[in-house]
C-alpha positions in Angstrom: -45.0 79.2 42.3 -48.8 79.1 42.9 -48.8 75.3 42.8 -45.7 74.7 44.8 -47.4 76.6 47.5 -50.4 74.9 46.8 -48.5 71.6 46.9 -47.0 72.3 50.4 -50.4 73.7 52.0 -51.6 70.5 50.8 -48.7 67.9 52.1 -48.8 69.9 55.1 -52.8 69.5 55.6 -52.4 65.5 54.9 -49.3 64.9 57.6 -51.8 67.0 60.3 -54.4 64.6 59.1 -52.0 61.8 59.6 -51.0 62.4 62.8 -54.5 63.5 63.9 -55.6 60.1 62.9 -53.1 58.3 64.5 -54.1 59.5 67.6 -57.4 59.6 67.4 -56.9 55.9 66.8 -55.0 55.2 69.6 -58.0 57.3 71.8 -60.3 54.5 70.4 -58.0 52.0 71.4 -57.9 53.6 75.2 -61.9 53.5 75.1 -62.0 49.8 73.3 -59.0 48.1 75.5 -60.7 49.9 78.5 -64.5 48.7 77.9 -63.7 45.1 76.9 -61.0 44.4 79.7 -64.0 45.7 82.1 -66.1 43.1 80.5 -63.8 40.5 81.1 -62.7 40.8 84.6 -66.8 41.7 85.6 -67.3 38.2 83.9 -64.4 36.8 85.8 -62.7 35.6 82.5 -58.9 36.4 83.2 -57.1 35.5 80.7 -59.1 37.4 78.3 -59.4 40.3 80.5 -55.2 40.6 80.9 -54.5 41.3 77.3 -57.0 44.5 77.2 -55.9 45.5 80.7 -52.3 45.4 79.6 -53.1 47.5 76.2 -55.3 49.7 78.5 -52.9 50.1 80.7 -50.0 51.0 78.5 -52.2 53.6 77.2 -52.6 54.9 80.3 -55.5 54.2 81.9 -55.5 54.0 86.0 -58.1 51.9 86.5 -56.7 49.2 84.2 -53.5 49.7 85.5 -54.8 48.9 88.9 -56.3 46.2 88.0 -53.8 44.4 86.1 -51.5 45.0 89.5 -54.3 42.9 91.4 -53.9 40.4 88.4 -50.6 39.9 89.0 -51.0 40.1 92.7 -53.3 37.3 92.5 -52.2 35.5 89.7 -55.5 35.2 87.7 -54.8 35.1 83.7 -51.6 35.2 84.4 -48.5 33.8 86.5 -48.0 35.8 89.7 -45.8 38.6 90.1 -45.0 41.4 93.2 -42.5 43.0 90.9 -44.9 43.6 88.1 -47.8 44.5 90.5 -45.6 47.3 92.2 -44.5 48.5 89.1 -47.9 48.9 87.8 -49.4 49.6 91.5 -47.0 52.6 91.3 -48.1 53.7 88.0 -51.7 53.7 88.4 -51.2 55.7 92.0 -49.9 58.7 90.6 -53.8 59.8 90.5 -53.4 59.7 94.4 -56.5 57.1 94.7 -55.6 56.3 99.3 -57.1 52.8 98.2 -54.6 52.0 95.2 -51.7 53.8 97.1 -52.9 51.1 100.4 -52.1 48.2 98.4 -49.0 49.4 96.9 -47.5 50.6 99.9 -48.3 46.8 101.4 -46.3 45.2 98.9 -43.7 48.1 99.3 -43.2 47.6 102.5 -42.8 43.9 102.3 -39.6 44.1 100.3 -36.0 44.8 101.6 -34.6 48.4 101.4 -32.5 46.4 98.3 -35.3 45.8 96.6 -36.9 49.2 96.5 -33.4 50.5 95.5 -33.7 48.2 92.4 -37.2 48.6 91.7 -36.6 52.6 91.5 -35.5 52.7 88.4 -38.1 50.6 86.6 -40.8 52.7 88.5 -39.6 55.5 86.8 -39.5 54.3 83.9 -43.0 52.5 83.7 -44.5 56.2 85.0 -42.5 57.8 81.6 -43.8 55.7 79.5 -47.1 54.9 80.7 -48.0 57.7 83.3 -50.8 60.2 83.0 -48.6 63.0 81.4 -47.1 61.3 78.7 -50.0 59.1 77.9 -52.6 62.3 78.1 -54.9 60.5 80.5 -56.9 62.3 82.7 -58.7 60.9 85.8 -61.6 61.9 87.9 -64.2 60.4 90.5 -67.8 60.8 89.6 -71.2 60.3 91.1 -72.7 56.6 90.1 -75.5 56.8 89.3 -79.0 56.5 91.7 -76.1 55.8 94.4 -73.6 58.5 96.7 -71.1 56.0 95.9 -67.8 57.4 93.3 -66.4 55.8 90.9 -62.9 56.3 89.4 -63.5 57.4 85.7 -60.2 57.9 82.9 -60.2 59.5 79.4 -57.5 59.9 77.2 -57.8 63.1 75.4 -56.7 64.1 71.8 -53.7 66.3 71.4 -53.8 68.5 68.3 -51.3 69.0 66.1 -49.6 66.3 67.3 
């Protein structure tokens, strides 16, 4: 009985382990995605910088969802396109940023009342699967340093027991 118990304490200890890991992995892919899609785009290398943002993004990061919406909107690293942008644009607002919400309401308010109908559903969607809540992101401005000026920061936390 002793090492039936002791069997289940220990299968029980290796699945939390497991599933600690897993997302403490995916926290190190947040910070990795995140740092090396900044790289990119500060070095102006698009196409590069698009897969990170996009695996930042789907992580949950704002900042990376932002700027794969301006990707889009511009068409750097990859072909351009309004639906993605707004989807994305929507996404990385929830954090109420007025700048990100400017530039989403300008391409909102450039399609038909059609379009927004169809869109809805694939907004709500991208914020389930990808918004702050689910993805366990957190944002917050912070003071730059030797500067007043502050910049958007995002982590993703851990989660335990999950």
């Amino acid at each position: 009985m002793k090492k039936l118990l002791l069997i289940a304490v220990m299968t029980c200890s290796l699945s939390a382990l497991t599933v600690n890991a897993a997302t403490t992995h995916e926290v190190e892919n947040f910070n990795r995605a995140s740092e090396l899609s900044a790289s990119a785009v500060q070095s102006k290398n698009y196409d590069r910088a698009f897969g990170y943002l996009e695996t930042a993004s789907k992580l949950g990061n704002k900042i990376s969802q932002f700027t794969l919406a301006l990707l889009y909107m511009e068409g750097l690293g990859v072909k351009e396109d309004f639906t993605q942008a707004y989807l994305w644009l929507n996404v990385a607002s929830e954090i109420k940023e007025k700048r990100w919400r400017k530039v989403r309401d300008q391409i909102h308010n450039s399609l038909s009342e059609e379009q927004i109908v169809a869109l809805k559903p694939l907004v709500d969607e991208y914020i389930e699967k990808y918004g702050a809540k689910t993805q366990e992101v957190s944002c917050y401005k912070r003071k730059a340093t030797g500067t007043n000026r502050k910049l958007m920061s995002c982590t993703k936390r851990l989660t335990p027991g999950r």
